[in-house]
ROKOL-743463 format. One record per residue: residue number from 0; x, y, z of N, C-alpha, C in turn. Coordinates in steps of 0.2 Angstrom, whole numbers. Example, Ala and Ser with C-alpha at 12.3 -4.5 7.8 and 13.67 -1.06 7.14 Angstrom:
2
0	66	-28	39	62	-22	39	66	-16	39
1	64	-11	35	68	-5	36	64	0	39
// end
This chain:
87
0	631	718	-1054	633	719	-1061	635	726	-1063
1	639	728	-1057	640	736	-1060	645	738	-1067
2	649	732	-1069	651	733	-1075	647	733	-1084
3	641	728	-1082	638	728	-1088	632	735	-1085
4	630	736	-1080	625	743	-1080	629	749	-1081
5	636	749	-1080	639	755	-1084	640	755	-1092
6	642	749	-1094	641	748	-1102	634	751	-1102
7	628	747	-1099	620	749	-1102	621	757	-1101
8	622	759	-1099	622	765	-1097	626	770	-1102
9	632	768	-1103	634	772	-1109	630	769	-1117
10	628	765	-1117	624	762	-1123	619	768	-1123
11	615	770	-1119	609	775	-1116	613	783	-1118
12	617	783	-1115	621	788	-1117	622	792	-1126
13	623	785	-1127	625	785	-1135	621	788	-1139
14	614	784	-1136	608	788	-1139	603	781	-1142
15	608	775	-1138	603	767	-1140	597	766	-1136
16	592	766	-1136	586	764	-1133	585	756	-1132
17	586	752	-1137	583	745	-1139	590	742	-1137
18	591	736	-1132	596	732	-1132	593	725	-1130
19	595	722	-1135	595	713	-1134	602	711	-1131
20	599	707	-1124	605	705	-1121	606	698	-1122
21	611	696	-1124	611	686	-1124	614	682	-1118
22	610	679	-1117	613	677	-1109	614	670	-1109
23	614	664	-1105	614	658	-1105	614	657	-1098
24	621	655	-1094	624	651	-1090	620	658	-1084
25	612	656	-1078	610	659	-1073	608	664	-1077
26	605	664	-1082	600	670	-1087	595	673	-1084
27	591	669	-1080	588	674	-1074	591	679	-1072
28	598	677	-1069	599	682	-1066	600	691	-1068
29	602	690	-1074	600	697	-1078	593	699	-1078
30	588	697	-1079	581	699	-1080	579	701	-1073
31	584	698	-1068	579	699	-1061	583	705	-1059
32	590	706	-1060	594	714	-1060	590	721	-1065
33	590	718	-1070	588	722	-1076	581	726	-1077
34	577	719	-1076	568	721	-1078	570	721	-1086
35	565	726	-1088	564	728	-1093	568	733	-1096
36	574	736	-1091	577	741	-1094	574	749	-1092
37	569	750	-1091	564	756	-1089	569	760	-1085
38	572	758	-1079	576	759	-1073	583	762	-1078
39	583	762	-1081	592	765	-1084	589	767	-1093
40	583	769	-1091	578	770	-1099	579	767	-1104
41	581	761	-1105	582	757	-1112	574	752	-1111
42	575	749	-1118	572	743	-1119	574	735	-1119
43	575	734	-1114	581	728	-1114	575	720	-1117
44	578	718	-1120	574	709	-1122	581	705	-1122
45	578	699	-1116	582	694	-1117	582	689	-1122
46	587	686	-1124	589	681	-1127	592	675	-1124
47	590	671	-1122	592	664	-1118	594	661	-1122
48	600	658	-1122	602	652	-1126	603	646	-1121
49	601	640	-1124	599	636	-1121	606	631	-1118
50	609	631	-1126	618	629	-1125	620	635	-1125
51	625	637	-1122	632	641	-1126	633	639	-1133
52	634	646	-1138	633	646	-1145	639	651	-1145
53	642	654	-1142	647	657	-1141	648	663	-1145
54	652	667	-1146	651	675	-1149	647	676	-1158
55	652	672	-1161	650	670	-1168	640	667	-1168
56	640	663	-1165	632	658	-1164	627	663	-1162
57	629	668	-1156	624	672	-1154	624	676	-1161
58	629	681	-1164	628	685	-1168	624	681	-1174
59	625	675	-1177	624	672	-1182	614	672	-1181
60	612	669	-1176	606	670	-1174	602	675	-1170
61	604	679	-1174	600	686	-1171	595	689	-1174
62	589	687	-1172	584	690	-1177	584	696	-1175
63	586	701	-1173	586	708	-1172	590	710	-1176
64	591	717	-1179	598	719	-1182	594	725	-1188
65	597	731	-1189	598	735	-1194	604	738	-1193
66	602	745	-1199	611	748	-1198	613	747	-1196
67	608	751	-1188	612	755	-1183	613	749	-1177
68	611	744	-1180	613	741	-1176	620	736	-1171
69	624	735	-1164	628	737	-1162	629	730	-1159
70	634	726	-1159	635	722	-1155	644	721	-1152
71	640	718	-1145	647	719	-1141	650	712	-1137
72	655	709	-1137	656	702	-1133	659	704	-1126
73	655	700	-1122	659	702	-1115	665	700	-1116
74	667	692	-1120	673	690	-1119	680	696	-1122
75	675	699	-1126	681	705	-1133	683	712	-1127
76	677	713	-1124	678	717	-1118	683	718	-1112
77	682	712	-1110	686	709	-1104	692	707	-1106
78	696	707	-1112	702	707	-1111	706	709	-1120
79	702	719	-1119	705	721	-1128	714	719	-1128
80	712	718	-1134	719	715	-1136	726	720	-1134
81	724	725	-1132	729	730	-1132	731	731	-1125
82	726	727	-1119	730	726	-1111	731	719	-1112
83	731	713	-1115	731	707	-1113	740	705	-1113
84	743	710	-1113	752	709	-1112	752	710	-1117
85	761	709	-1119	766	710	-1124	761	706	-1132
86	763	709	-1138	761	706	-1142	766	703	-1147
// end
């Protein structure tokens, strides 16, 4: 997962401690890479969704959240509008 522990990584960077991850489809698999987050100094908690609830559902159902609070979608990452070709 070297893409998403470099995002954690710059998230740590930034000066974020607490990250709630939303996972679903092999959600284990993150907690068994991750732990607790200790390992890259953050607080990571998962979120398991049972269905896919997709970007908007995960945000909608977030009991987490103040100001400074920050969210990010792998899908928006993986393809910023500005490499995804001609506009």
């Amino acid at each position: 997962m070297p893409y998403l522990e470099h995002l954690l990584s710059r998230i740590r960077e930034a000066g974020m401690r607490h990250v709630v991850l939303g996972t679903s489809y092999r959600a284990e698999t993150f907690e068994e890479y991750f732990g607790d987050g200790t390992d890259l100094g953050l607080e990571i908690e998962y979120v398991v969704e049972d269905e896919p609830l997709g970007t908007v559902g995960r945000s909608a159902t977030s009991t987490t959240g103040s100001d400074t609070t920050r969210r990010w979608s792998s899908t928006a990452m993986c393809c910023p509008a500005w490499t995804c070709g001609p506009s």
